[in-house]
C-alpha positions in Angstrom: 66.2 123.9 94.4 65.1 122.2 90.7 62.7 119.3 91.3 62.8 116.2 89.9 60.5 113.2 88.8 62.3 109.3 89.1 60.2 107.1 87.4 59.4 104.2 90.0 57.1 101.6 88.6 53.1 102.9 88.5 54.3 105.3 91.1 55.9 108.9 90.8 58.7 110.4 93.3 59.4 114.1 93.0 62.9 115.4 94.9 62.6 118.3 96.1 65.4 118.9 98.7 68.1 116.8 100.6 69.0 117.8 104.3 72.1 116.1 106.1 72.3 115.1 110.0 74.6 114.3 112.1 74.5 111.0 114.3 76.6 113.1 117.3 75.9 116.8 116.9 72.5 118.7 116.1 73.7 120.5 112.6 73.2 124.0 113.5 73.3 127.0 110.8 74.3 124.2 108.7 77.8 123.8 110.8 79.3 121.0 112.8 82.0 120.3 114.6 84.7 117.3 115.4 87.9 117.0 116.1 90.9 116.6 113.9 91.6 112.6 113.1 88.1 111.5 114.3 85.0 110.9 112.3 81.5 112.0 111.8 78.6 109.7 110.7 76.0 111.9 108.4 72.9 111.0 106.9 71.7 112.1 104.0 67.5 112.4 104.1 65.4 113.2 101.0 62.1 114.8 100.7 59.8 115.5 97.9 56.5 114.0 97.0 54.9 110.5 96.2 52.7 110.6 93.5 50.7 107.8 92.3 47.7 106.6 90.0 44.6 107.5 91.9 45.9 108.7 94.7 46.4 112.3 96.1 50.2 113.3 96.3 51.5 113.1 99.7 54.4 115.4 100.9 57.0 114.7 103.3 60.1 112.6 103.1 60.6 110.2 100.9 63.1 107.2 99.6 66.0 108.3 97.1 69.6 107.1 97.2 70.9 108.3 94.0 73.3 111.1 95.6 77.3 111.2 95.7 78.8 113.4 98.1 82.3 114.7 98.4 84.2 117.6 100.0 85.0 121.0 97.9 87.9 121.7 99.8 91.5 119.8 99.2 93.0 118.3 102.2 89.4 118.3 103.9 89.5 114.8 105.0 88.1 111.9 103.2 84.5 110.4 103.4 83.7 106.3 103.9 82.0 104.6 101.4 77.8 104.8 101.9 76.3 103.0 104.4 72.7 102.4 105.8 72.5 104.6 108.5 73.1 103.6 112.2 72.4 106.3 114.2 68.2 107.0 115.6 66.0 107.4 112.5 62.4 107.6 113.6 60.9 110.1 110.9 58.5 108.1 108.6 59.4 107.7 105.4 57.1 107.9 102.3 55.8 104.6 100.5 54.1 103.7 97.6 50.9 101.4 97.6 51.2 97.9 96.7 50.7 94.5 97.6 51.7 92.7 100.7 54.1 90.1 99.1 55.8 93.5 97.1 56.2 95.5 100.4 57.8 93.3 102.0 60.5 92.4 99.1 60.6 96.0 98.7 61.3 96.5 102.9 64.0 93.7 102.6 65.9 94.9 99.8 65.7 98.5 101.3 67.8 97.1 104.5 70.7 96.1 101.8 70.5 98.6 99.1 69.7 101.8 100.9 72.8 103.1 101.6 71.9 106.7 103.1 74.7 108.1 105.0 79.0 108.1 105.1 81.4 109.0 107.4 83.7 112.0 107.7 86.9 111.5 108.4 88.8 114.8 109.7 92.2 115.4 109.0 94.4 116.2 111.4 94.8 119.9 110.4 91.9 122.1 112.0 89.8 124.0 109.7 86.2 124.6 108.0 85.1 122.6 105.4 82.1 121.7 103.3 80.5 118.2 102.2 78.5 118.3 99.4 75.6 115.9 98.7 74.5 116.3 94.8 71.6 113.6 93.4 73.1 111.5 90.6 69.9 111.2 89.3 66.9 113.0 89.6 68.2 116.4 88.7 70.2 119.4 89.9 69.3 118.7 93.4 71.8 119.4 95.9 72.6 120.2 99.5 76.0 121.1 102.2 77.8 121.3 105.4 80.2 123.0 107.0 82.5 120.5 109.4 84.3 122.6 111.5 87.7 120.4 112.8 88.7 121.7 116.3 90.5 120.4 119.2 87.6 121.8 121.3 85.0 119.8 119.7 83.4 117.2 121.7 85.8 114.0 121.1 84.0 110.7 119.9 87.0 108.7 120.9 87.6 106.5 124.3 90.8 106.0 125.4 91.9 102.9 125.7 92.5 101.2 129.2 95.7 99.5 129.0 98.3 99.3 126.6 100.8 96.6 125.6 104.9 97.4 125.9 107.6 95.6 124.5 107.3 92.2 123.8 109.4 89.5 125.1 112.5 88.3 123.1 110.6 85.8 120.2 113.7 83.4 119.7 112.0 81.4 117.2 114.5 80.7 114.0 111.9 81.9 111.6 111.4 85.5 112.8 114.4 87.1 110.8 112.3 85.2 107.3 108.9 86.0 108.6 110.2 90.3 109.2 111.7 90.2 105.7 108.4 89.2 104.2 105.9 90.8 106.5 103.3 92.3 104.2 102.5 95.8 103.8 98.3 95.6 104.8 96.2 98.5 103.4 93.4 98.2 105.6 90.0 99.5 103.9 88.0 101.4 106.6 84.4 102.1 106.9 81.2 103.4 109.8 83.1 101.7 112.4 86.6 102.5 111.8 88.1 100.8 115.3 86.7 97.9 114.1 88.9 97.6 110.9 91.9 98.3 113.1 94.4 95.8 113.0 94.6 94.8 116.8 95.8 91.3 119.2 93.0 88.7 120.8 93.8 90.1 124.1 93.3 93.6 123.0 91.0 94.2 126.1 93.1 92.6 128.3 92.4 89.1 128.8 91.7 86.0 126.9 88.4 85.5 126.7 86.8 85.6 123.6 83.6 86.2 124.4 83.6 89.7 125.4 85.5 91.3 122.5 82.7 92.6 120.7 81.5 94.8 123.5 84.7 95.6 124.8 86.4 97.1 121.4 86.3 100.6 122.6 87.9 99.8 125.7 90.6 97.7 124.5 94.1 98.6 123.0 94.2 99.6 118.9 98.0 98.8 119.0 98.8 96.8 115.7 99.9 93.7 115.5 100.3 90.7 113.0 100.0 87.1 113.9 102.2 84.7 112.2 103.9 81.5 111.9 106.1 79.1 109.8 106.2 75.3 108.5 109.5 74.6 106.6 110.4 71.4 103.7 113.8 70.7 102.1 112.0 73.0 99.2 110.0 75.7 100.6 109.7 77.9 103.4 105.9 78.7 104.1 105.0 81.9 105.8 101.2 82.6 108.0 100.2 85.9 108.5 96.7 86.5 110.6 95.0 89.5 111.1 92.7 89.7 113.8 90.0 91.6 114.1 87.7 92.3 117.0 84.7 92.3 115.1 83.2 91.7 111.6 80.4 93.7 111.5 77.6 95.4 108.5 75.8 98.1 108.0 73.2 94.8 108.1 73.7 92.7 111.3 71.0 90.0 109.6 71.4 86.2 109.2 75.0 85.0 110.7 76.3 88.5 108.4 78.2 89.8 111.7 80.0 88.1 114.2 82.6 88.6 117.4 85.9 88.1 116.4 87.1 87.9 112.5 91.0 86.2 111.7 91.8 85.9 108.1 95.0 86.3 106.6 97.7 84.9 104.0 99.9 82.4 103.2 103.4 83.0 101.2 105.4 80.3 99.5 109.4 80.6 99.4 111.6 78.6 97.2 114.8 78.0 98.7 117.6 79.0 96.1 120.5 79.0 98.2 120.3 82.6 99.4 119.6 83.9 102.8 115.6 84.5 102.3 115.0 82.7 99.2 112.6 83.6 96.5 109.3 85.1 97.3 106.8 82.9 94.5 103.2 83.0 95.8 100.6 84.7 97.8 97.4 82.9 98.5 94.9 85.0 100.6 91.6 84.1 102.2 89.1 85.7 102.2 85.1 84.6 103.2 86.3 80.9 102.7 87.5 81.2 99.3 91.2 81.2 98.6 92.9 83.5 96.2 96.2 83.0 94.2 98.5 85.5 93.1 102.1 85.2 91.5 104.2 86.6 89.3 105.5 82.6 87.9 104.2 83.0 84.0 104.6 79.2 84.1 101.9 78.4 87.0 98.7 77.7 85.5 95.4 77.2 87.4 94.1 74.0 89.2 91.7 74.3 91.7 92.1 78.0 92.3 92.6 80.7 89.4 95.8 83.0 89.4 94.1 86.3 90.5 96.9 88.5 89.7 100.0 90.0 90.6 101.9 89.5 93.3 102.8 93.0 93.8 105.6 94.1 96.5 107.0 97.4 98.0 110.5 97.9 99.1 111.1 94.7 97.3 110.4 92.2 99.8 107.0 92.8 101.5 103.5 91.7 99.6 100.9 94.4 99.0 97.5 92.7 101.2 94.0 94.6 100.8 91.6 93.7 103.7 88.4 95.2 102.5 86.5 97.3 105.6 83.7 94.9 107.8 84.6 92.0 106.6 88.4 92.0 106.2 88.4 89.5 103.7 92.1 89.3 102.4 92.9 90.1 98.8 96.2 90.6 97.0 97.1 94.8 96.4 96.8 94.0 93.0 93.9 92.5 93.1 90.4 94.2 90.9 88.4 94.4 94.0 90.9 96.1 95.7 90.5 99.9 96.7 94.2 100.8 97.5 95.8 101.6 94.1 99.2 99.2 95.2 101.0 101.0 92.4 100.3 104.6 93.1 100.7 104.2 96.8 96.8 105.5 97.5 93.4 105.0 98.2 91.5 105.0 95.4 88.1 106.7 96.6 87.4 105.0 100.2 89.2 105.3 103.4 91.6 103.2 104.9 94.7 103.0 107.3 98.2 101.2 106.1 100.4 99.5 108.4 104.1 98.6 107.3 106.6 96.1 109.8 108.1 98.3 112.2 108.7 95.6 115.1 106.8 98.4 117.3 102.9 98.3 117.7 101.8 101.7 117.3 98.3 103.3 117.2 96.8 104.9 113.9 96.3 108.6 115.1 93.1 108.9 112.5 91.3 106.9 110.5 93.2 107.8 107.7 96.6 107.2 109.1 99.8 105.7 106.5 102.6 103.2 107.6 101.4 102.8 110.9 103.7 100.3 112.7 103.0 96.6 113.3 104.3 94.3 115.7 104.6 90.5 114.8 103.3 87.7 117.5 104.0 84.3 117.1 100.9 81.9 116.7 102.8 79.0 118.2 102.9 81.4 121.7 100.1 83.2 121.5 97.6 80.7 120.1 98.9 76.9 120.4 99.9 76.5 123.1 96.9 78.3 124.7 94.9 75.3 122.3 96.4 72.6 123.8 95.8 73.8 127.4 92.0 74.5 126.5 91.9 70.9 125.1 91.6 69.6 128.7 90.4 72.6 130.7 88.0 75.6 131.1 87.2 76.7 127.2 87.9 80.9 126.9 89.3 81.7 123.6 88.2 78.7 121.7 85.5 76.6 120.5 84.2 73.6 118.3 86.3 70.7 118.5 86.8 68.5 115.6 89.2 65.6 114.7 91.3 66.8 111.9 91.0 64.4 109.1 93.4 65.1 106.3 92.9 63.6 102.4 95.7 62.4 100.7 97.0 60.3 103.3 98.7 63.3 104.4 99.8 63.9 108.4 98.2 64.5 111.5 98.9 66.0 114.8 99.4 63.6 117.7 96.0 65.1 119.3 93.6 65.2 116.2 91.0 67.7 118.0 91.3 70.7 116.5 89.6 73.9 117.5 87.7 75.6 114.7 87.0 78.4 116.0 87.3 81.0 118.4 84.6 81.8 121.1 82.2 84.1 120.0 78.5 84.6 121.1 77.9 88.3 119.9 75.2 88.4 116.8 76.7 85.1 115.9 78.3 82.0 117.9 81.7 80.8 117.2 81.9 82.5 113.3 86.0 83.4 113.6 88.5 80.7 112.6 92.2 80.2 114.1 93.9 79.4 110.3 93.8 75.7 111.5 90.2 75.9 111.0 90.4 77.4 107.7 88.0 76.5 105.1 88.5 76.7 101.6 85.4 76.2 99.5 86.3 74.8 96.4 89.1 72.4 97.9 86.2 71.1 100.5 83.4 70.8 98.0 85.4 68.9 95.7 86.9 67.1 98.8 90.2 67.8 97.7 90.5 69.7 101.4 89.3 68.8 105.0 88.5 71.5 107.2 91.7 73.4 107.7 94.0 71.5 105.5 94.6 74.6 103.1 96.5 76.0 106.0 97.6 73.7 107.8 99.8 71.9 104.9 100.5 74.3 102.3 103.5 71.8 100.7 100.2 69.7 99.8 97.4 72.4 99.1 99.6 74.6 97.2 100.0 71.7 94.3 96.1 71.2 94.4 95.4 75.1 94.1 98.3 75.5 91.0 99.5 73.5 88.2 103.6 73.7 88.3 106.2 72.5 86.0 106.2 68.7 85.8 110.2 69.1 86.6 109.8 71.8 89.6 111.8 70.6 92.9 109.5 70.1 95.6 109.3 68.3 98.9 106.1 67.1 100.5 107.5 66.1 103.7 107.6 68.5 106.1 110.6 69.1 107.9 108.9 71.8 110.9 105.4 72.2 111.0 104.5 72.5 114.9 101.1 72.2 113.9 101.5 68.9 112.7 103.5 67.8 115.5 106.8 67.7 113.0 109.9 69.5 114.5 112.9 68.0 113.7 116.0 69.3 111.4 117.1 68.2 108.0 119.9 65.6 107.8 
């Protein structure tokens, strides 16, 4: 192998060689083995030597994390974008003199920026095939492994312990508008692929919120897609949630994981006369901060920007990127996005799709396309559970707070709101039911209270975007169950 000097302040590191372990199986005469749709964690170590001003050289392992790896062989599976390494990793790694207040700035932003290992993804067709690792910088320094994909390889995949049938008859009016426009979710995937599944609250079983976390392997990964409706004599207003067991990091520090993630979309449909209206905006959220897309040349900004295009496949159903960990919630059009909406593909990470089937079916791989969702209605699966917990034992939520709207705008009967859901692993109480949404700019420029965005869109959506001083539009509400407003226009 060529060596190579990268220049590193006063101090010198020389590659010399990369070698790449597996977190499940010893690599053995550079093979190893998984099964076909499963996944493989590998780590990718450097060593060389650390040469610096007065000192001797030492030899051994040492810090580098300019590489790219990639598989030679097409239809070989696909590989996670890098992450720090999760698996045991007790060898001593190689550092350079300095001062105390340097090392540990240096130690800190080595948790974040080393990124030393990805994960294979096997395909479902068994074979041999070779990830490279090649250094970016630092020379022609390169090293490979042969993944075997059997069915005979030890399985890193638990089965679940129950699984959900066929839901009951949902006889709400809104359904057949809420099908038409159920979104087509490419789902980013990364180390902990399960976790980026699309899945229900009661995944595991039962309705306690607190045990999630631990209990993701356990539970069902059947796909399903919370939502719910509010309707004016204008607009129809669609909720979609996605639920997630976990949002986790390669960095569990400071509140940056939690049990439990929810984040999700809201549409805006103008009612023209026609059976399911006009499809005009998408607004996503995504880490508290809404995002706008539309295809409307006339809407300008306000409080929010328009992001981009509200793209759509099979004419009716909004392209939503949920990026892997965090599932943040961004349009398919979107820059950030790795899902090329247009082309129908990943760009360079993984990720799973899932398209409205009214069947919740499992992705057989990580990298499974138009896996089947289910919709569940929030007002059944969520409210009405909310207003029991008001009064009783406390299971799936948490963090009562009177709901105290600007704008003079109206409020539920029973103002206590829960804000969250219960959560207590890494951090307490960090996932949000959409009623305890919080928008960012809206709350900082108390344009918003706490959940507002969500929970009355004919109000935020004229605060987020400038319309036409002519455009037709109703404020008053005529259902929004949320608001304790059910009734039919005259």
């Amino acid at each position: 192998m060529a060596a190579a000097v990268v220049s590193c302040g006063w101090a010198g590191t020389v590659l010399e060689e990369y070698r790449i372990v597996s977190a499940r199986n010893t690599v053995e005469k550079n093979l190893v083995e998984v099964r076909p749709g499963e996944t493989l964690a590998l780590q990718v170590r450097a060593y060389g030597r650390l040469e610096q001003a007065g000192e001797e050289p030492q030899q051994g392992r040492i810090e580098h994390t300019k590489w790219e790896a990639r598989i030679l062989e097409a239809g070989g599976g696909k590989l996670s974008k890098p992450f720090k390494y999760q698996g045991e990793d007790t060898e001593t790694v190689l550092q350079e003199k300095t001062s105390a207040f340097a090392a540990i700035l240096r130690a800190g932003a080595g948790r974040f920026l080393a990124k030393d290992a990805v994960l294979y993804n096997a395909p479902l067709e068994p074979g041999t095939y070779t990830v490279e690792v090649a250094a970016t910088e630092g020379g022609d320094v390169k090293a490979s492994v042969k993944v075997r994909v059997t069915p005979t390889a030890p399985s890193s995949w638990t089965q679940p312990k129950n699984l959900f049938g066929e839901e009951p008859l949902d006889t709400s009016p809104y359904r057949y508008l809420c099908e038409h426009y159920a979104p087509f979710v490419a789902q980013e995937t990364w180390f902990d692929p399960r976790a980026d599944y699309l899945h229900r609250f009661d995944f595991d079983g039962d309705r306690h919120g607190d045990n999630n976390w631990d209990n993701l392997e356990y539970g069902s990964p059947q796909a399903y897609v919370y939502y719910a409706a509010m309707e004016t004599e204008t607009h129809w207003f669609l909720h979609y949630n996605f639920f997630h067991a976990r949002d986790y990091s390669d960095n569990c520090l400071a509140g940056m994981c939690h049990e439990n993630d929810n984040e999700g979309i809201v549409l805006t449909v103008k009612k023209d006369g026609s059976e399911f209206g006009r499809l005009e905006v998408m607004e996503t959220l995504a880490h508290n901060n809404v995002y706008t897309y539309t295809n409307r040349r006339d809407l300008r900004k306000g409080l929010h920007n328009v992001d981009g295009p509200l793209v759509l496949v099979e004419e009716s159903h909004p392209v939503v990127f949920l990026e892997a960990g965090g599932h943040g919630a961004l349009g398919g059009g979107d820059r950030k996005s790795t899902y090329d909406a247009e082309k129908g593909e990943w760009k360079a990470d993984t990720g799973v799709t899932y398209f409205y089937r009214g069947v919740a079916e499992m992705p057989k791989s990580s990298l499974a396309q138009q896996v089947g969702y289910e919709l569940l209605p929030i007002e059944e699966h969520w409210w009405k559970r909310h207003a029991e917990e008001r009064e009783g034992s406390r299971q799936m939520f948490a963090d009562y707070e009177e709901y105290r709207p600007v704008g003079n705008r109206p409020r539920p009967r029973d103002p206590r709101l829960a804000t969250a859901f219960l959560g207590e692993k890494h951090s307490s109480n960090k996932a949000r039911p959409f009623w305890g949404w919080t928008d960012t700019a809206g709350k900082r420029r108390k344009v918003y209270a706490t959940g507002q965005w969500a929970l009355d869109p004919a109000y935020s959506l004229r605060q987020s975007l400038r319309f036409p001083a002519d455009e037709e539009w109703s404020f008053e509400y005529v259902y929004n169950p949320f608001l304790d407003i059910v009734r039919k226009p005259e």
